[in-house]
N, C-alpha and C positions, 0 to 999 in steps of 0.2 A: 667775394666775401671772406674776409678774415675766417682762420680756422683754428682758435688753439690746439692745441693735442690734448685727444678725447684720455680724460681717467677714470679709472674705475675705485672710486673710490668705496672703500667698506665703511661705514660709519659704526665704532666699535662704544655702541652706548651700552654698558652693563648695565644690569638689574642692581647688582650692587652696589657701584656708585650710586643712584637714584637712592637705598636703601639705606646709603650711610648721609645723604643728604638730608631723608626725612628723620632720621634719628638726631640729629644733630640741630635741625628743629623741635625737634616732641622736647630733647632737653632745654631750649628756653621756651620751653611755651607760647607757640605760636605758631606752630607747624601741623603736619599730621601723623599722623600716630607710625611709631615704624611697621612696618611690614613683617605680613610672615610670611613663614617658611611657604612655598610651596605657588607664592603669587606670582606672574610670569612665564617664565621658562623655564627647563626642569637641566639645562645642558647649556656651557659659554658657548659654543657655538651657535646654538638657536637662541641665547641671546645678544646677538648681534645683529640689526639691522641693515641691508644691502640695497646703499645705494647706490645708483651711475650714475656719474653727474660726468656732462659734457659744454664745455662753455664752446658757443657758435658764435666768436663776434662779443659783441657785449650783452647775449643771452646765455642764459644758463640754463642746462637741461638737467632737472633731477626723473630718474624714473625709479621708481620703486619695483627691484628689482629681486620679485619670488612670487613669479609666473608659477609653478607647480602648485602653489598655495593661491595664487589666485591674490597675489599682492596684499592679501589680507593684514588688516591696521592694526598693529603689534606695539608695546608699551614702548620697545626700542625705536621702534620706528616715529614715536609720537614726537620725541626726545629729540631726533634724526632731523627730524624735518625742522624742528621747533631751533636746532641750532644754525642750519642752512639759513631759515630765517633772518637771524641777526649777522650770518655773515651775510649775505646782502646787500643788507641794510648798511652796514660798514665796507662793501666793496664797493669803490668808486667806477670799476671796471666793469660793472655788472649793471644792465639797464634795464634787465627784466628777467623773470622768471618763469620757463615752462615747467610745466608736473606733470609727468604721465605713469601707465604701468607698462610694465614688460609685457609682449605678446598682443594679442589681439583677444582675449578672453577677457579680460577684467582691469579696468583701471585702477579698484580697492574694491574687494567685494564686500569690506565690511569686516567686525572683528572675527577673528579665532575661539568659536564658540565653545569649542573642546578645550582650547588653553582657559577661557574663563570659566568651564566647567566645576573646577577643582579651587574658586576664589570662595572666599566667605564675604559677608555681606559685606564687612566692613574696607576689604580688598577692593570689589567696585564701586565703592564710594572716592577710594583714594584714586582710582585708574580716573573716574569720571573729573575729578576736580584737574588732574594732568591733562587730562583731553583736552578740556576747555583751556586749558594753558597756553599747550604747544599751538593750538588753531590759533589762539588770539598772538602769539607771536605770527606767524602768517599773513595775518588782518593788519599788525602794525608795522613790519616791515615797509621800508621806504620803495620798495621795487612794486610793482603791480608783478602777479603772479595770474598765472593763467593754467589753466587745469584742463589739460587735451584728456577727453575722456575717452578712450578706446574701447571699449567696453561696458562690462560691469560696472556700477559706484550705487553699492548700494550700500542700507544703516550709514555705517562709520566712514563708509568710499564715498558716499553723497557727501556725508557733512564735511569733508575733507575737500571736496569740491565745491558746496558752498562757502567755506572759508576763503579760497581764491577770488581777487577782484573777480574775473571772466572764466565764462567755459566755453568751449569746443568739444563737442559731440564729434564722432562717427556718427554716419549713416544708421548700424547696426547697434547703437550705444545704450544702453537703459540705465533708469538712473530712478534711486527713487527709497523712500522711508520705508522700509518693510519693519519695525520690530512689533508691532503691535500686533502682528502674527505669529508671535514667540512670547507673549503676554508681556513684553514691557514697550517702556517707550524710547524714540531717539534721546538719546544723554548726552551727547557731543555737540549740542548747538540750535540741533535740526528744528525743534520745534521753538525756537527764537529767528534762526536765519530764515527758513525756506518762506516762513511769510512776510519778514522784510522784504523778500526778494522778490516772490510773485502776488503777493495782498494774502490776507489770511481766510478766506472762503474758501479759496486754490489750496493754499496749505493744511486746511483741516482737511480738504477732499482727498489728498493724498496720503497722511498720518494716518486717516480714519481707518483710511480703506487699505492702506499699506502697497497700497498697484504701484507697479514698475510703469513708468515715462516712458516711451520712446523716443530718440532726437525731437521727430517733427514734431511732437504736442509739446516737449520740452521746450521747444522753439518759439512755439504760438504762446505758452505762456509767461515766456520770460525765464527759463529757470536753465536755458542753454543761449550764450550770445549768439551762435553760428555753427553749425553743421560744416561737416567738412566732406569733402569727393572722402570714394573708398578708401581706407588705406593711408590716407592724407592727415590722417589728423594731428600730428605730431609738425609737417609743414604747416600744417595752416596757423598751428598754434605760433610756427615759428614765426612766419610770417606778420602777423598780428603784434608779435613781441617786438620782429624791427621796426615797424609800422613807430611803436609806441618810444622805442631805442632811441628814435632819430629826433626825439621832440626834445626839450630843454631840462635834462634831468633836476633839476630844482625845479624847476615848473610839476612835472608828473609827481613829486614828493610832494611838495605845498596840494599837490590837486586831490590826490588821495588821503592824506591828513585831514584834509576841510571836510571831504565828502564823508570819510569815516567818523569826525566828533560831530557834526551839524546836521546829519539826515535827523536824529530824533531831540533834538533839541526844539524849541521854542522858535518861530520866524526867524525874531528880535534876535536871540541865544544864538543862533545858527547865523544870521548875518556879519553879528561880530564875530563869530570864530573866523568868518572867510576872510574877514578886515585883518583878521593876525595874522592868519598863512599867507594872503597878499605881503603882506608887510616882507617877511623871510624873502620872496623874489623880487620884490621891489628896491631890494639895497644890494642886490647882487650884480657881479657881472656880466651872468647870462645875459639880465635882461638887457643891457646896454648892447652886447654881442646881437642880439637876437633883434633890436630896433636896427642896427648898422646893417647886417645882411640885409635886411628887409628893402632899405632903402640903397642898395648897393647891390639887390639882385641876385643874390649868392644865397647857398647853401651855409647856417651858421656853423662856426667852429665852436663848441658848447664846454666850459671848463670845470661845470658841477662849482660854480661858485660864487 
């Protein structure tokens, strides 16, 4: 198996860029209001986001990388991810995407309640509209993304995990909407995604009550694809990732695109979306590649084209 040389990269998203972004909307009217003093981080160093990103082959490993913190979902970090996202999506080298956390305690344990301690109202309003942002670049990225849960994913670590097409549990992994135990509710997704994903009786059962999953119920309900051996869960994620590498990257793009606009759409509405994304592999050379292997017995050579 191919092995690029592992980097460490730091993804250096300022608070202040983001700050001079939204100002630069408030003045054509159409953005959100600037920011004040005081919202995010209080030091350039903490704010900075640290990621590891290691590419295996044509996977790519991002781990979010502040184990001491407990990988906790930070504005730099929302940014971080949300830009990995469309490189992806624009890397032709890259066939899929694993997410994990550093360590074996927490995959995201969810936000920094002490950094949002010190927001004013108007502050969590503007972090929430960014949430939803950065996750929906995740959702539209052309790479399927897979979210090895090692741990913890809880509040904002879950809905960062439901963002990704698939998850992988550990054995030991829990996962699950706690904020309705701190008087508010999931803001990042949760109470839209978790009952697309498992029906919405399951997902009020959970919101309600705010209980932590374990892998194995996570499993029965649908809300983890696959448990992974001890310790594993980063292989399995990989694994699952080449599983998906080795299929006809136009194909997996068109597949994910249809299934993302057409699950809530109308029959009718949803059949022609598939008739369009057909159409994108139908005029490409993959598919011609991928009928001549077929009939020649061979493993396809795949040109993304």
């Amino acid at each position: 198996m191919l092995l690029r040389q592992a980097v460490l990269v730091r993804v250096n998203v300022l608070v202040l860029a983001l700050e001079t972004e939204h100002e630069h909307e408030h003045q054509h009217g159409h953005g959100l209001q600037p920011l004040q003093k005081g919202y995010g981080m209080c030091s350039t160093e903490a704010r900075m986001a640290e990621l590891r990103v290691e590419d295996r082959g044509d996977v790519r490993i991002l781990t979010i990388d502040d184990e001491p913190q407990l990988n906790v979902l930070s504005r730099a970090l929302v940014a971080g991810l949300a830009q990995h996202a469309r490189q992806a999506s624009a890397d032709g080298g890259v066939r899929a995407v694993v997410l994990t956390g550093a360590g074996d305690r927490a995959f995201c344990a969810g936000a920094n309640l002490k950094e949002r301690s010190s927001w004013t109202d108007d502050d969590i309003r503007r972090w929430l509209v960014e949430l939803h942002a950065g996750l929906r670049e995740i959702e539209r990225c052309a790479k399927p993304w897979i979210a090895a849960v090692n741990g913890l994913a809880l509040g904002g670590g879950c809905e960062l995990a439901l963002a990704c097409d698939l998850r992988i549990l550990a054995p030991a992994a829990q996962i699950g909407l706690t904020e309705t135990k701190i008087g508010i509710i999931p803001g990042g997704g949760g109470t839209v995604r978790l009952s697309r994903i498992i029906g919405l009786g399951r997902a009020k059962d959970l919101i309600f009550t705010a209980r932590r999953v374990h892998a194995e119920e996570a499993l029965q309900m649908g809300l983890a694809n696959r448990i992974s051996l001890a310790g594993d869960v980063v292989l399995s994620a990989l694994s699952l990732a080449k599983e998906i590498a080795a299929n006809a990257p136009l194909g997996v793009a068109a597949a994910k695109a249809s299934i993302e606009e057409g699950w809530d759409l109308a029959l009718d509405a949803a059949l022609e979306a598939e008739r369009r994304h057909y159409e994108k592999v139908l005029l490409s050379e993959d598919r011609l590649e991928g009928l001549k292997a077929f009939a020649e017995k061979r493993a396809p050579s795949w040109k993304g084209r």
